[in-house]
MARKE-710278 format. One line per field, with one value per residue (C-alpha): residue in one letter; residue number from 1; x, y, z. Coordinates in Angstrom, 2 decimals, decimal comma. Layout:
! residues N
code = (A;...)
pos = (NUM;...)
x = (X;...)
y = (Y;...)
z = (Z;...)
! end
This chain:
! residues 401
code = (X;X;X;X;X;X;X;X;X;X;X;X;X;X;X;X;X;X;X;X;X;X;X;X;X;X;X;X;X;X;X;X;X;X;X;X;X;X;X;X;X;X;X;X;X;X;X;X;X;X;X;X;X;X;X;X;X;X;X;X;X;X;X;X;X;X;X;X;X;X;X;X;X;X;X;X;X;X;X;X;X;X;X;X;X;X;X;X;X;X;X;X;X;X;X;X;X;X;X;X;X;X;X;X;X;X;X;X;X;X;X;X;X;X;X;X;X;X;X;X;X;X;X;X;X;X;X;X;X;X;X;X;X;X;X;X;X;X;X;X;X;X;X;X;X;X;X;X;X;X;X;X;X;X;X;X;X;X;X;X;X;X;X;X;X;X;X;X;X;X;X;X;X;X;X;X;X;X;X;X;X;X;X;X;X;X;X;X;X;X;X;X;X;X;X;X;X;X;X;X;X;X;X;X;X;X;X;X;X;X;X;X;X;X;X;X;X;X;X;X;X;X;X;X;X;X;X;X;X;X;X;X;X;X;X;X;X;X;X;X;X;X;X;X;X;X;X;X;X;X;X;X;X;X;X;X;X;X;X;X;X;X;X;X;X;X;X;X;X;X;X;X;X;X;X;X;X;X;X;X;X;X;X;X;X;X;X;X;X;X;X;X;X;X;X;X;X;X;X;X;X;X;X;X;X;X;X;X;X;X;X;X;X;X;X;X;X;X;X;X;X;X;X;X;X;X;X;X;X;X;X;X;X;X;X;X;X;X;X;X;X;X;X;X;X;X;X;X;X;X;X;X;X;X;X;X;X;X;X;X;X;X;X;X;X;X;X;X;X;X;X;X;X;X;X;X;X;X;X;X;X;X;X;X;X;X;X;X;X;X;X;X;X;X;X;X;X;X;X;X;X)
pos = (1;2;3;4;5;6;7;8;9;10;11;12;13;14;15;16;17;18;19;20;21;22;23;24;25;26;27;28;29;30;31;32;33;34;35;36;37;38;39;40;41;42;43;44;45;46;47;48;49;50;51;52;53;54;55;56;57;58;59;60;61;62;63;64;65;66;67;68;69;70;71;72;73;74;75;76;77;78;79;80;81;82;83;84;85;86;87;88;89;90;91;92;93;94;95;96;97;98;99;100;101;102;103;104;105;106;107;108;109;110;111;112;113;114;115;116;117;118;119;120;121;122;123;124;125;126;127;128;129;130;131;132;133;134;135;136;137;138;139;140;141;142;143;144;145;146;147;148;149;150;151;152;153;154;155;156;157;158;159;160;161;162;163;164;165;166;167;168;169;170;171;172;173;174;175;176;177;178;179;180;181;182;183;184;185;186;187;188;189;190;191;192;193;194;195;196;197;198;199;200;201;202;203;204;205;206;207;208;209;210;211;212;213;214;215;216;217;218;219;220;221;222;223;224;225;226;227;228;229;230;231;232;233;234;235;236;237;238;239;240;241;242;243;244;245;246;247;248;249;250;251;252;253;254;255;256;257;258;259;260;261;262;263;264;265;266;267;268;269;270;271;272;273;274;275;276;277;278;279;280;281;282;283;284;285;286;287;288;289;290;291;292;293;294;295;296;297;298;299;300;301;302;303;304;305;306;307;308;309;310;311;312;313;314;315;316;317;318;319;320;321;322;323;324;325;326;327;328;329;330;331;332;333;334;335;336;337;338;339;340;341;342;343;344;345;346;347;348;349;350;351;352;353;354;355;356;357;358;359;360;361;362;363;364;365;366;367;368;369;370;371;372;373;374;375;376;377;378;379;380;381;382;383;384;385;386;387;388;389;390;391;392;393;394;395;396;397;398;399;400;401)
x = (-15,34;-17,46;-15,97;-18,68;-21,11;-20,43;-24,05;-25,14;-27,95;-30,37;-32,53;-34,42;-33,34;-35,21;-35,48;-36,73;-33,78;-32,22;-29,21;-26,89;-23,51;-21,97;-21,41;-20,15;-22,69;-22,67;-26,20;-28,94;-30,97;-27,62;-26,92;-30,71;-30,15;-27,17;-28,87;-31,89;-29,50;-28,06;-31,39;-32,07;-35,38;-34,20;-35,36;-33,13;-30,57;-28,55;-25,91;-22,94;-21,62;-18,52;-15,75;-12,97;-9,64;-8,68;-10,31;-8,11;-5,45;-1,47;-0,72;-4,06;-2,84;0,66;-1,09;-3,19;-0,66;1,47;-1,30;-1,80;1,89;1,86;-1,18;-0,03;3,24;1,55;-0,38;-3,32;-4,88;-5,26;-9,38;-9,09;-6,89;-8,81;-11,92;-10,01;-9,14;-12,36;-13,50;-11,89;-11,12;-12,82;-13,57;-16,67;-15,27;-11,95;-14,23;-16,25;-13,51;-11,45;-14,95;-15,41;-11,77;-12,42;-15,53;-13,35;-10,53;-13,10;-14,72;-11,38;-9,67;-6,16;-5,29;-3,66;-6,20;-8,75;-6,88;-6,60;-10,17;-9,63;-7,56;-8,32;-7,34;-4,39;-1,74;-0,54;2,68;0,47;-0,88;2,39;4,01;1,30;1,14;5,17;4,30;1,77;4,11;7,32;4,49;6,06;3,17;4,16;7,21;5,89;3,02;5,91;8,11;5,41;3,91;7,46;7,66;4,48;5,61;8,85;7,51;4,63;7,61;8,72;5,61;5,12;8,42;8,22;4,86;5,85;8,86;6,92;3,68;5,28;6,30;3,24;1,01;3,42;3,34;-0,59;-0,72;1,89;-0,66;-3,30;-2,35;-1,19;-4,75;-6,21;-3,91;-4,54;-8,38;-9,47;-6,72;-5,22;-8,50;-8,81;-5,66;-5,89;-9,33;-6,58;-4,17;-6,51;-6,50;-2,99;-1,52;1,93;2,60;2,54;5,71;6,06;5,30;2,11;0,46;1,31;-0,24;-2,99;-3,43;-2,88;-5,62;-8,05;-7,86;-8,08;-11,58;-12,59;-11,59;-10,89;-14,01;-13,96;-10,51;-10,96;-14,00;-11,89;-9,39;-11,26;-13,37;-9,86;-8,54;-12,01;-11,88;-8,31;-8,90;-11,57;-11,35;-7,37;-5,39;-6,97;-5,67;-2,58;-0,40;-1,05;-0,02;3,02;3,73;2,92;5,42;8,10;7,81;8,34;11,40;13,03;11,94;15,32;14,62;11,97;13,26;15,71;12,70;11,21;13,94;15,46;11,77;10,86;14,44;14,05;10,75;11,88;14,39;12,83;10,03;12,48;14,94;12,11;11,04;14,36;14,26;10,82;12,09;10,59;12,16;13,59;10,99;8,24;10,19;10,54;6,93;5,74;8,46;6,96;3,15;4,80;6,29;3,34;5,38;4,42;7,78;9,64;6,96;7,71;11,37;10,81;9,14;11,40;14,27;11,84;11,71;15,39;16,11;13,87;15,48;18,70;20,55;21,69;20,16;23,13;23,12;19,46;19,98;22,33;19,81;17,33;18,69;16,34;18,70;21,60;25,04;25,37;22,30;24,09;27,26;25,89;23,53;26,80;28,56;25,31;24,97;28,84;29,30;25,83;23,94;22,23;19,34;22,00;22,89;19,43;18,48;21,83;20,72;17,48;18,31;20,81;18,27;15,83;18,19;19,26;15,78;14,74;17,89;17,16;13,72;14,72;17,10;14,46;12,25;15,09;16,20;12,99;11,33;13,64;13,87;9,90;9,54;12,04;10,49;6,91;7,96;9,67;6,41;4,52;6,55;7,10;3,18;3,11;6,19;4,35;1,05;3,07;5,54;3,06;2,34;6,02;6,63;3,32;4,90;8,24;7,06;4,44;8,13;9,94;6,94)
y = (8,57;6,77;3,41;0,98;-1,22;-4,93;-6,76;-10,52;-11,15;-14,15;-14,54;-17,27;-17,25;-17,41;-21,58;-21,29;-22,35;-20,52;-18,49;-16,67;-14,70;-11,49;-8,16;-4,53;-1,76;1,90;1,94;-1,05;0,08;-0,06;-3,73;-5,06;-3,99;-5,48;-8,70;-7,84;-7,10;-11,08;-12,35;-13,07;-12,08;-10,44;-12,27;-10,59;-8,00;-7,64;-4,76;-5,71;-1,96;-0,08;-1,60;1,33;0,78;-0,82;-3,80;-4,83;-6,16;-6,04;-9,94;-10,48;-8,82;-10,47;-13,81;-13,40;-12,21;-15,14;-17,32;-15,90;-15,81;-19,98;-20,23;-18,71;-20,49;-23,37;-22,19;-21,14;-17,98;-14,96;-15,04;-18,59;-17,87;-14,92;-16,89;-19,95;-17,65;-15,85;-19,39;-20,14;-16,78;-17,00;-13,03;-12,28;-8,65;-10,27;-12,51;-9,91;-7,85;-11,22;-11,84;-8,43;-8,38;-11,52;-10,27;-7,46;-8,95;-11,65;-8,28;-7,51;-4,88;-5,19;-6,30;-3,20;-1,04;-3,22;-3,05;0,80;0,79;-0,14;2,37;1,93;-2,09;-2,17;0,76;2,38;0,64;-2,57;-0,94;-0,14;-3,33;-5,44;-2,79;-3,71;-7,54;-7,09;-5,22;-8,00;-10,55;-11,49;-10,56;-14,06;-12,47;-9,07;-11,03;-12,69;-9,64;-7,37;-10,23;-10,16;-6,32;-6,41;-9,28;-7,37;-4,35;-6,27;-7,69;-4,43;-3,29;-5,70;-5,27;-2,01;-1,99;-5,00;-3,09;0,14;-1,68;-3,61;-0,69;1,55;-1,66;-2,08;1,51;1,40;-1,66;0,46;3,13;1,63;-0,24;3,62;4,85;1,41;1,70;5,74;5,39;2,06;1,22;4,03;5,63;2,52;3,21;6,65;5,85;3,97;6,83;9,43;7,46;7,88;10,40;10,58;12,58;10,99;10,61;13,09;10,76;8,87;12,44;13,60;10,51;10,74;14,10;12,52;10,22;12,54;14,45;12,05;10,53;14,22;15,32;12,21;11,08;15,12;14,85;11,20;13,36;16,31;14,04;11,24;14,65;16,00;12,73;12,30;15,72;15,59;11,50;12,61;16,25;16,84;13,69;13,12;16,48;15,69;18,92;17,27;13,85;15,49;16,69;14,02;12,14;14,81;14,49;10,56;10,91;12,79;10,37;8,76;5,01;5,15;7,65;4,71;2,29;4,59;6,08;2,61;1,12;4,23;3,75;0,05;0,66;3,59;1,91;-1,86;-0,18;1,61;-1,87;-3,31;-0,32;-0,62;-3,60;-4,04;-1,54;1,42;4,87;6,62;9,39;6,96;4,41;7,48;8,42;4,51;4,77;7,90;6,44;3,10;4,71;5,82;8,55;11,82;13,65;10,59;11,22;14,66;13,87;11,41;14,11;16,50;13,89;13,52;17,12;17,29;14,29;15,38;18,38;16,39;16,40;12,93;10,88;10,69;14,55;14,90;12,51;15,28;17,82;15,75;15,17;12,38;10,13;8,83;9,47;5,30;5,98;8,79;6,47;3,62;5,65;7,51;4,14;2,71;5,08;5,55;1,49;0,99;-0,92;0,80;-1,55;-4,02;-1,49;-0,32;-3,90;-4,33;-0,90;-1,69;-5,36;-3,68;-1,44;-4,01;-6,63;-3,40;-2,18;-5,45;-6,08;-2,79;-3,71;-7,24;-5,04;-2,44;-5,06;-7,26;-4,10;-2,37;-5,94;-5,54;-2,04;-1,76;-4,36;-2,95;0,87;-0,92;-2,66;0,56;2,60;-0,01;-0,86;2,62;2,92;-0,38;0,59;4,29;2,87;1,05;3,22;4,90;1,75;0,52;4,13;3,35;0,11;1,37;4,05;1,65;-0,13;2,75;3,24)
z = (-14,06;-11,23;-10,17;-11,31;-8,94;-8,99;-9,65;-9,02;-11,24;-11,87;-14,98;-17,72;-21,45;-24,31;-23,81;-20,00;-18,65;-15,60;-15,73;-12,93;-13,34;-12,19;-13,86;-13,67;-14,25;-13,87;-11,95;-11,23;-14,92;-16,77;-15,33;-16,69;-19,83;-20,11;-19,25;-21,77;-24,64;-23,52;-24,41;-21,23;-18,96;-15,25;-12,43;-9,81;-9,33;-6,32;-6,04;-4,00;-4,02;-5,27;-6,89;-6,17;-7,09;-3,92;-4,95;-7,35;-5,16;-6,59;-5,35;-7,20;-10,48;-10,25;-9,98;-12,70;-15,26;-14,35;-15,34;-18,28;-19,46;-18,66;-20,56;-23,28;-23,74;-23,54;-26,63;-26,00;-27,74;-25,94;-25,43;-24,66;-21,65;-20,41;-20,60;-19,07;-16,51;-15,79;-15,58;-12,44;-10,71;-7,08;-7,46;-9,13;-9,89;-11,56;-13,74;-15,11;-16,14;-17,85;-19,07;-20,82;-21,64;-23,70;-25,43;-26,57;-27,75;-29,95;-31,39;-32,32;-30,31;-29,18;-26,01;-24,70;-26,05;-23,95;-21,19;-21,42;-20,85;-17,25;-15,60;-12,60;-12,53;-14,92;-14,45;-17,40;-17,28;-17,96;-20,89;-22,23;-22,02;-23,46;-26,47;-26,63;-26,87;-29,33;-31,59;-31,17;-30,78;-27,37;-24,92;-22,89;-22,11;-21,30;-19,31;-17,11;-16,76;-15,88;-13,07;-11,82;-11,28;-9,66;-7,35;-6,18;-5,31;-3,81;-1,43;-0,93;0,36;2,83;4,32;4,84;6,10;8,57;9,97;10,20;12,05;14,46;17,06;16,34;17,67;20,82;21,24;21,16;23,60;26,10;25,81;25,92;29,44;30,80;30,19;31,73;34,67;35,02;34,69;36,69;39,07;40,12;41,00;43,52;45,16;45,69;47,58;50,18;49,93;51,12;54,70;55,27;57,36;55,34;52,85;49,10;46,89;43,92;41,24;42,85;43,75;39,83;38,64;40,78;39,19;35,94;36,81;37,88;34,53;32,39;34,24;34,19;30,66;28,83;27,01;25,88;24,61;23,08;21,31;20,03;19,02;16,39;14,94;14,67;12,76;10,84;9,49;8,83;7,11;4,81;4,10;4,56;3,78;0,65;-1,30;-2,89;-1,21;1,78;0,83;0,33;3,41;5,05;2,94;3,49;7,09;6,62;4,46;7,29;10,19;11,05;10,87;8,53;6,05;4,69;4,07;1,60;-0,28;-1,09;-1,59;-3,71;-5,46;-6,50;-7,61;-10,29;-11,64;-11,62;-13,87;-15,85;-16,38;-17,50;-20,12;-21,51;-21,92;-23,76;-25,66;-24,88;-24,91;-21,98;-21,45;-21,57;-19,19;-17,14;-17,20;-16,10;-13,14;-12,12;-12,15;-10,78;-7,41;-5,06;-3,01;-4,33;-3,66;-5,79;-8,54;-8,69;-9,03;-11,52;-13,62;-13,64;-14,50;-17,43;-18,38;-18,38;-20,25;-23,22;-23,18;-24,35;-20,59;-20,05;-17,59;-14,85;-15,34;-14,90;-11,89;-9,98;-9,99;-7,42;-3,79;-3,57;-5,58;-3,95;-5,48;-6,46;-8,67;-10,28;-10,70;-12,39;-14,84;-15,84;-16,56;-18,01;-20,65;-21,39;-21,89;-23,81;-21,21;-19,43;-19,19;-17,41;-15,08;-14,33;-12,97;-10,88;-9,27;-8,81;-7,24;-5,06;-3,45;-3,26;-1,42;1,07;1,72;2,59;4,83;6,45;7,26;8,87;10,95;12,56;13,27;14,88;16,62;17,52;19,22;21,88;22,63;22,39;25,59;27,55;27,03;27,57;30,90;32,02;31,59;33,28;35,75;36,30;36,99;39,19;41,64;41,76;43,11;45,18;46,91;49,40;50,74;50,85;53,02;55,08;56,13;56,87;59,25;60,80;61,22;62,58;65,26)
! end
């Protein structure tokens, strides 16, 4: 299914009077008669483009769940919150999905089945968990819990993504200065060099040569190199085989690889904690963990726990078979399931690898800062004392004389 467009429209109803709003439409024809069907006479359509499904921001849908839980225990009915909400969301997008949410629900739908419709803003485990409240008549509850699992592994993200970023831009910068240095200066000094009658150090005349092929062949290279990265970006990356093995690669990287197995980790088994305890089954708690965790090679896993399990193996057993699970998660599944709470145990694990990823990522940033400046001010004060050294040895024979 095509993501739809997001439309601002402008139009008179049947008393004259002018009226403005938002909407989603397949296509420009679908979105007027949507209006026309209002009542209402189309003045102006504007299409705003695309709405994919990386519009719909996690920290977004956390915040808006919240919301609703609060408005809910405070009483209000379900439509009257969503329209409350839609109300007063700054995102036109968000308010014409709470909008159409709320026609549905007033035509009488269910909420989950409503929010089914939307795949691509409200994940499956959503869906399930609001079907849950509507069945114990707690969908407050299920509201809060679910804003709180998208909150933590929104934090999860972040951390990750903070520890990762911060030595790929100081790497960038260092390279970015070589090139600079290589290209523009250099070339300036080696102007002066070529009037000396000494010979060069080693390391100025193979960064002169450096120099010289990089002016030569550079803009060439830089050329090969973004169609290489285009064609891999858009033709390449986005099969899912290859997402894979990208992702295998980064679960072998040796600082890295611990980010995402503990991230991946507290992700599974927050979502399946909180399955439990809504009261779903395993195998579907299973299922929402493996749509939950966005690493391919965990989702796998996941799945074939899944298999196993509902072919009667218990779930510590099923555990043993994947590497990818550490043997703590094997241990406290075992003792879940032998003591009857599992659900308790599930959290605890899940809480433990959340506190430790995020401790790990506070580390490699704390560690890496350091260790990035001094390798940065080696490399370019590696390049500084090399453009520098034939004119040190100029002087000192100029001395000698």
């Amino acid at each position: 299914m095509a993501d739809p467009c997001l439309f601002s429209w402008q139009a008179i109803d049947l008393q004259g009077q002018f009226q403005q709003g938002d909407l989603l439409a397949a296509n420009k024809q679908a979105a007027s008669e949507h209006i026309i069907t209002q009542g209402l006479q189309p003045l102006r359509i504007v299409s705003h483009g695309r709405v994919g499904k990386g519009h719909w921001k996690p920290a977004e849908r956390s915040a808006l769940f919240q919301q609703l839980a609060t408005l809910l225990q405070a009483g209000l009915p379900l439509m009257e919150s969503l329209t409350l909400l839609a109300e007063g969301h700054p995102r036109a997008g968000w308010r014409c999905v709470l909008r159409e949410l709320a026609t549905a629900i007033a035509g009488g739908l269910p909420f989950s089945a409503v929010l089914a419709h939307y795949p691509a803003v409200f994940p499956a485990i959503c869906v399930q968990m609001m079907e849950v409240g509507e069945l114990t008549g707690n969908i407050d509850h299920c509201c809060q819990q679910f804003s709180q699992l998208e909150e933590r592994a929104q934090r999860l993200r972040q951390m990750i993504r903070k520890a990762v970023r911060y030595p790929l831009i100081v790497s960038a910068i260092a390279l970015l200065v070589c090139i600079l240095m290589l290209t523009l200066v250099l070339p300036a000094f080696a102007a002066i060099y070529q009037s000396f009658n000494a010979p060069l150090p080693w390391f100025t005349r193979a960064l002169i040569t450096a120099s010289g092929y990089l002016t030569t062949q550079g803009p060439w290279l830089l050329l090969l190199l973004s169609l290489t990265g285009l064609a891999y970006r858009f033709r390449l990356h986005p099969q899912p085989r290859w997402q894979q093995r990208e992702q295998q690669v980064v679960l072998r990287l040796p600082l890295i690889a611990g980010l995402v197995q503990g991230g991946s980790i507290a992700q599974i088994f927050s979502t399946l904690a909180l399955t439990q305890r809504a009261g779903l089954d395993l195998l579907t708690g299973l299922q929402a963990a493996a749509r939950a965790v966005p690493n391919l090679c965990y989702q796998q896993a996941v799945m074939r726990v899944r298999d196993q399990v509902g072919q009667g193996v218990p779930l510590h057993q099923a555990l043993t078979l994947e590497p990818l699970f550490t043997p703590l998660c094997r241990q406290l599944t075992r003792v879940g399931e032998e003591s009857g709470s599992l659900d308790t145990l599930l959290v605890r694990l899940a809480q433990w690898y959340e506190q430790q990823t995020l401790q790990q990522a506070e580390g490699l940033a704390q560690t890496l800062e350091p260790l990035m400046m001094v390798v940065t001010g080696c490399v370019v004060g590696g390049l500084v004392i090399a453009m520098y050294l034939p004119i040190f040895q100029l002087g000192s024979v100029m001395g000698n004389g």
